[in-house]
C-alpha positions in Angstrom: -1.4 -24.2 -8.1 0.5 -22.3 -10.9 0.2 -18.9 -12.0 -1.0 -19.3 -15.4 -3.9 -21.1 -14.3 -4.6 -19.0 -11.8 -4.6 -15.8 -14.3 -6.7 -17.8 -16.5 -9.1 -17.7 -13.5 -8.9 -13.8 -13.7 -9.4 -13.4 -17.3 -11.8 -10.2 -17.3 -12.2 -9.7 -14.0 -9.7 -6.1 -13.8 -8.7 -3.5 -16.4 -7.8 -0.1 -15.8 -11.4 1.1 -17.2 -13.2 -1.2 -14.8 -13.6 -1.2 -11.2 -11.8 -3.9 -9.0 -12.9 -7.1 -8.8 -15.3 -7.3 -5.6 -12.2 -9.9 -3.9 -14.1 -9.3 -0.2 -17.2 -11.1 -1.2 -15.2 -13.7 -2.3 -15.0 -16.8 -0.1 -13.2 -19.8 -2.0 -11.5 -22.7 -0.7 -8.2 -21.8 0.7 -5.9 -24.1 -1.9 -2.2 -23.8 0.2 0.4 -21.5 -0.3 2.1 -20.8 -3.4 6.2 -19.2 -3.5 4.8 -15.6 -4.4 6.6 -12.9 -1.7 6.2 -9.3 -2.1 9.4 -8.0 -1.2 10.2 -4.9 1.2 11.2 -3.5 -1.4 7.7 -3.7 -3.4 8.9 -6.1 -6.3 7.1 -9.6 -6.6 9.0 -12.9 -6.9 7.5 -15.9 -7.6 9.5 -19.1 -7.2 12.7 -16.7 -6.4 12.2 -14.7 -9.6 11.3 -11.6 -9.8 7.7 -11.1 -12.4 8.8 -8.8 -14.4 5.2 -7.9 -16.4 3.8 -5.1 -14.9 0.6 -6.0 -15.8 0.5 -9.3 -14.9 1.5 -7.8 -10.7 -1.5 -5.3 -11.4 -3.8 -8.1 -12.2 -2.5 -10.3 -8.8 -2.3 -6.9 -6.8 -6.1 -6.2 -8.0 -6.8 -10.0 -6.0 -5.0 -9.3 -2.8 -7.0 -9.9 0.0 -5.8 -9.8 3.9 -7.1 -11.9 6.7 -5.7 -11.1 10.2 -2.2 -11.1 9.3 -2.2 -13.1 6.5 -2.1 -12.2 3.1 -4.0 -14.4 -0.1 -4.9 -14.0 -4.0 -8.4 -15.1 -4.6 -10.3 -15.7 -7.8 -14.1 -16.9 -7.3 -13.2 -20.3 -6.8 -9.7 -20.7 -5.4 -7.5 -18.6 -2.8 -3.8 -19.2 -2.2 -1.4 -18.0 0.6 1.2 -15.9 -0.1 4.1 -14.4 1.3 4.5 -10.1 2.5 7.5 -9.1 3.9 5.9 -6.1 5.2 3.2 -4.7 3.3 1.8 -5.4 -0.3 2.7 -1.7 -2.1 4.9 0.9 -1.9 4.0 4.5 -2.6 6.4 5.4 -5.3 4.7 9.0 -6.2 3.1 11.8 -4.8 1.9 15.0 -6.0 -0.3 17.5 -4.5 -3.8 18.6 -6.3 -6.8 21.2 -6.2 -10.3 18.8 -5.7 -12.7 20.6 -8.3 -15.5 20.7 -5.4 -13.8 22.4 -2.3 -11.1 24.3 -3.9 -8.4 22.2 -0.8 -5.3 20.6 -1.8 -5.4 17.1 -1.3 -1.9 14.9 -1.8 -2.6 12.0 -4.1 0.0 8.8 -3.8 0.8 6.5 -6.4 2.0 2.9 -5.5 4.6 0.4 -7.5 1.3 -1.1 -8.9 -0.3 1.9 -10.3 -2.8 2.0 -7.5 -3.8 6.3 -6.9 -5.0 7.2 -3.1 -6.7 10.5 -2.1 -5.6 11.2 1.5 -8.6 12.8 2.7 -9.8 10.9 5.6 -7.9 10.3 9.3 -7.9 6.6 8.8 -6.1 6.4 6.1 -2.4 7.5 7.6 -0.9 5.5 10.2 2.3 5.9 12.1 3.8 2.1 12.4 7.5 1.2 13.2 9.1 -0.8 10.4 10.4 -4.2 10.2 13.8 -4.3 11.4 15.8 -4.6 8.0 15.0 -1.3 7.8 14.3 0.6 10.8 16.6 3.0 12.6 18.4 2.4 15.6 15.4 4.5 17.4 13.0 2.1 15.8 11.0 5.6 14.9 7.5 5.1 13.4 6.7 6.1 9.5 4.0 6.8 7.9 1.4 3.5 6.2 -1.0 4.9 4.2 -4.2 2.4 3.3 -4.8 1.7 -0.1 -7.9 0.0 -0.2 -9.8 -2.8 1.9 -7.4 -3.0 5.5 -4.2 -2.9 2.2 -1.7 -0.8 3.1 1.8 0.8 1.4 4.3 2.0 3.0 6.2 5.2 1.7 9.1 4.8 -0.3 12.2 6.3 1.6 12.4 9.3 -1.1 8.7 10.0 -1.3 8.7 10.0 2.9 11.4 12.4 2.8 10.0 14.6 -0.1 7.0 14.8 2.4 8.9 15.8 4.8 10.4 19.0 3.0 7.4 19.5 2.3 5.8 19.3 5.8 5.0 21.9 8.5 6.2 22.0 12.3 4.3 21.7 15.3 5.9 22.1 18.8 4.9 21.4 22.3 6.9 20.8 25.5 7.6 16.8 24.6 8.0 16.8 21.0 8.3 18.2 17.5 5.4 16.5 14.9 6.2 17.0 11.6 2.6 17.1 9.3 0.8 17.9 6.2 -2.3 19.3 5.1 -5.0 17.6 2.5 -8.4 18.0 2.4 -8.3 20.9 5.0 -6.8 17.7 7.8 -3.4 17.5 9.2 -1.7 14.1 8.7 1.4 13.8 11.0 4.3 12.2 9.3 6.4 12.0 12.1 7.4 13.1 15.4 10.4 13.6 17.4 11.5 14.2 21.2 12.9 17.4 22.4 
């Protein structure tokens, strides 16, 4: 499997005017694994170089589908294996907004792929430990936020600590939670031991 054909495959399935390509009805053949990692780091390599066409990660990231723990681009007819060192995007931008109906401030997040998430619901923030290449020594859990269909990002280390600036303090006898506010919910990003 190469990558041409395989964005041949895609040819007007994703744009930024149209919706995303319905991946999870989608059941092809599983056709092996190709050399395409995503990086901790949110680039994507394929065969050990980086793909340096934006566009061309936005149409493979608009394809990602997980299974269990394992991570696959699908088309209608073929899926291939590939390779996540931790998790397929990387929240790269944040701002906070006003939604029109409600008049609450909601955060929006931006990913390395252009992806925008509303945090407004409690599912979508998790608190997960890292892999190790770039935990602390404490092994303290940061904040995943889901992207879209069981996708998640993890926040870039300047974006996590922006928040964080940004964030309100909540005490009790054990610990210290650090947490925002959007969409009238609090959102813990993080929590430490007294």
């Amino acid at each position: 499997m190469d990558l041409t054909r395989f964005q041949q495959q895609l040819k007007g399935t994703s744009s930024k005017t149209r919706p995303l390509p319905p991946v999870e009805k989608w059941d092809p053949d599983f056709c092996g694994d190709i050399n395409l990692t995503i990086a901790l780091d949110g680039r994507w390599f394929y065969e050990g170089s980086p793909i340096g066409r934006a566009s061309l990660v936005q149409l493979f990231a608009s394809v990602l589908k997980r299974e269990g723990d394992s991570y696959f681009l699908v088309t209608p007819v073929e899926k291939v294996g590939i390779t996540v060192e931790d998790t397929p995007f990387l929240v790269t931008q944040w701002e906070k907004t006003t939604d029109q109906k409600t008049g609450s401030e909601v955060y929006q997040f931006t990913t390395q792929t252009g992806d925008e998430i509303k945090l407004e619901s409690a599912h979508q923030l998790e608190l997960r430990v890292p892999p190790k290449a770039i935990q602390d020594q404490q092994a303290t859990p940061i904040p995943y936020i889901c992207v879209r269909r069981n996708l998640w990002a993890r926040l870039h280390q300047n974006v996590y600590y922006q928040l964080l600036e940004n964030a309100s303090e909540q005490q009790n006898d054990a610990l210290t939670s650090f947490y925002i506010t959007s969409n009238r919910q609090r959102f813990v990003l993080g929590e430490v031991q007294k």
